[in-house]
C-alpha positions as a printed Julia matrix, in Angstrom:
123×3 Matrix{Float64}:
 69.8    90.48  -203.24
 68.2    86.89  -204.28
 65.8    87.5   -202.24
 64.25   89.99  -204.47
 64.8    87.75  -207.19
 62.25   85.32  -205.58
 59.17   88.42  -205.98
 59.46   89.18  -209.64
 56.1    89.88  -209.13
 56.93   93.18  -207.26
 58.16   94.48  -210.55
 55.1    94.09  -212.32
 52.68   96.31  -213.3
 48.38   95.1   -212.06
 48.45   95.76  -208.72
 49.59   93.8   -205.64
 46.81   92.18  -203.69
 48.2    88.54  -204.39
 51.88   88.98  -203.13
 52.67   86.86  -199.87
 52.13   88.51  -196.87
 55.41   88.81  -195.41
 55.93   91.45  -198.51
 53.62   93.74  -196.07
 55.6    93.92  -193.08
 57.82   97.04  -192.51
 61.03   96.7   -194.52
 63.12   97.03  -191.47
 61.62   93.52  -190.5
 61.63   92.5   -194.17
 65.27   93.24  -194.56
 66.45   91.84  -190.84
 64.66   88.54  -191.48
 66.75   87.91  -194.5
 69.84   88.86  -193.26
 69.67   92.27  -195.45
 69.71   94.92  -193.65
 73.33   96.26  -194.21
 72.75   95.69  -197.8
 69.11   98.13  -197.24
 70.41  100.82  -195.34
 71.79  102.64  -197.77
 67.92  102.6   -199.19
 66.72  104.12  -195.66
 67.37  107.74  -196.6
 67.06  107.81  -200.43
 63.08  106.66  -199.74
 62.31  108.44  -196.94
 63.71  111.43  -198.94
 61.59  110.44  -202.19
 58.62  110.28  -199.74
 57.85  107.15  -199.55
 58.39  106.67  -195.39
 60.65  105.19  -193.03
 61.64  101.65  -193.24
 59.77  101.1   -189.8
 56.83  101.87  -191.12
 57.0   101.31  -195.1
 56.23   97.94  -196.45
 58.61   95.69  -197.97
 57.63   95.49  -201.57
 57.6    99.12  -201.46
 61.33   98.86  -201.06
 61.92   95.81  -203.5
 60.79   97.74  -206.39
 62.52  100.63  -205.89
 65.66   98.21  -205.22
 67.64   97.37  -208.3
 71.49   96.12  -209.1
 71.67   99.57  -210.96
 70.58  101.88  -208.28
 72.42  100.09  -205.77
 75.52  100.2   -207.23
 74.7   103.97  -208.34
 73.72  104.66  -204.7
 77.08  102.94  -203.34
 79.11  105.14  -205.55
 77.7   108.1   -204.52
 78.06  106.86  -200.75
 82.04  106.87  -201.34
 82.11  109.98  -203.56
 82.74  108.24  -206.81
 80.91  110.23  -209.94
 78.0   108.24  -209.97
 75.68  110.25  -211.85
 73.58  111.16  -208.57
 73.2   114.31  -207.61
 72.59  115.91  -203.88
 71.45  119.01  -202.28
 74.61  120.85  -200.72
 72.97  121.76  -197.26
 71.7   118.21  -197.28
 67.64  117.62  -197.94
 66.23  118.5   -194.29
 67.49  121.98  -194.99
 65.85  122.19  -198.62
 62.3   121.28  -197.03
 62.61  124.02  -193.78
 63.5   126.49  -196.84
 60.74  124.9   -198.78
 58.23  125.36  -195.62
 59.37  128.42  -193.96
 56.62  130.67  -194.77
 54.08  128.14  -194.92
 51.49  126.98  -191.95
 53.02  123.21  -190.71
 51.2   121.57  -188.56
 52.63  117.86  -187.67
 51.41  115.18  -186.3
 47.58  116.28  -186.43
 44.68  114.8   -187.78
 43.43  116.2   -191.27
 40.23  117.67  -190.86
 39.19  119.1   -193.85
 40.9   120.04  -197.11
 39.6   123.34  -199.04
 40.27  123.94  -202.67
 40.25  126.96  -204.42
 40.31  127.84  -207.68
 43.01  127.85  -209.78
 45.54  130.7   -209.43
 44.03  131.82  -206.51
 46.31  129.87  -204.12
């Protein structure tokens, strides 16, 4: 975890066009360079879940600031069913979005094309 010590600048607000470039490549290359990644896997799921991507292809400081002491040790609690505080979807959250989906039009892996708004309430 000092690695992330050495970007505070991932923390702060402004934007982050000046951060070194290594801070760009995936975090599953971040992580493995530093000798991390068993301390980042327990990060994989919790951001791809949030959205964010898979470590293959989601940046490094992407992962640092979501990374804290606090969520880690939250995360590592809930990981051997202590009462962390966290809470989970039963069925697990793969299940939640099919339900979430089901009667909707998915179409993956295909270019967007166009994008059509209507007006509000009607859709």
């Amino acid at each position: 975890m000092f690695v992330i010590a050495r970007y505070p600048e991932v923390a702060k607000s402004g934007g982050w066009s000046s951060l070194p470039h290594e801070l760009f490549e995936s975090s599953d290359a971040f992580f493995a360079k530093h000798g991390l990644s068993a301390v980042a896997w327990p990060y994989r799921h919790w951001m791809a879940g949030l959205g964010y991507g898979f470590h293959s292809e989601m940046p490094a400081l992407y992962s640092m600031s979501f990374i804290g002491r606090g969520l880690l040790l939250k995360m590592l609690r809930t990981v051997f069913d202590l009462d962390s505080g966290f809470r989970t979807v039963a069925p697990g959250l793969q299940k939640l979005w099919e339900a979430v989906a089901r009667d909707l039009d998915i179409r993956l892996n295909h270019p967007v094309t166009a994008v059509r708004r209507r007006a509000k309430g009607q859709g």
